[in-house]
N, C-alpha and C positions, 0 to 999 in steps of 0.2 A: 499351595502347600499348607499355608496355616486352616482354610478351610476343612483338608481333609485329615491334618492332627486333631484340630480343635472337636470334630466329629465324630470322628472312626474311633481313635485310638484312646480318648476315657475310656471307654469299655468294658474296654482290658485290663485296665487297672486294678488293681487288690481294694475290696473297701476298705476303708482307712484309711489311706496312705496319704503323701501326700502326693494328688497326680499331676497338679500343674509347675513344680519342679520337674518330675522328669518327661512330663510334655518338655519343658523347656528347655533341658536338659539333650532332649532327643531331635528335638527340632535345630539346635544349636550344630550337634554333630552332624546332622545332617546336612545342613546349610554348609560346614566345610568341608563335609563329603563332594558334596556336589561344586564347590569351587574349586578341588584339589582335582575332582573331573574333568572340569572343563578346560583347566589350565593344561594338564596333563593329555590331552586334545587336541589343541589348538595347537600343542606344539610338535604331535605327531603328524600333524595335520600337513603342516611345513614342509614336513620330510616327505614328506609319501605324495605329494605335490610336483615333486623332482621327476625330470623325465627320465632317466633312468631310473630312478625305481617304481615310477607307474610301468612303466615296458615292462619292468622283470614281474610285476605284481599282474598284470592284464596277459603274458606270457604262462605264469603259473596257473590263474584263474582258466584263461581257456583248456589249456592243457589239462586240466582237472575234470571241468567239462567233455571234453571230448570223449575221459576217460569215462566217465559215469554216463555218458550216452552209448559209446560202445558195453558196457557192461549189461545196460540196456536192451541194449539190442539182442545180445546174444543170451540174452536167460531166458528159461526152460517157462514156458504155462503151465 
């Protein structure tokens, strides 16, 4: 991540400004973007683990499937 701010994203910046504030500024949100992700993950993670709701999720999935293979099938060339 620092490699690809530290590169890419001067660029962009207005000349003048100052850019390695909001580099750091950007890099900072992002950083608790991405932790606010993973938490937020992990703890769906949990839930969707449960075997009732893998069945009803592997239940829906197929079903879904099935339907887009029949729809498949039966359209016009």
């Amino acid at each position: 991540m620092a490699a690809f701010f530290t590169s890419l994203l001067p660029q962009f910046a207005p000349p003048g400004t100052e850019s390695f504030a909001g580099l750091a500024l950007f890099s900072l949100l992002t950083l608790s973007w991405l932790e606010f992700y993973t938490l937020a993950i992990a703890r769906i993670g949990t839930v969707l683990r449960r075997s009732p709701v893998r069945r009803a999720l592997e239940g829906i999935t197929g079903a879904a499937l099935v339907c887009l293979g029949l729809k498949l099938a039966t359209e016009n060339r």
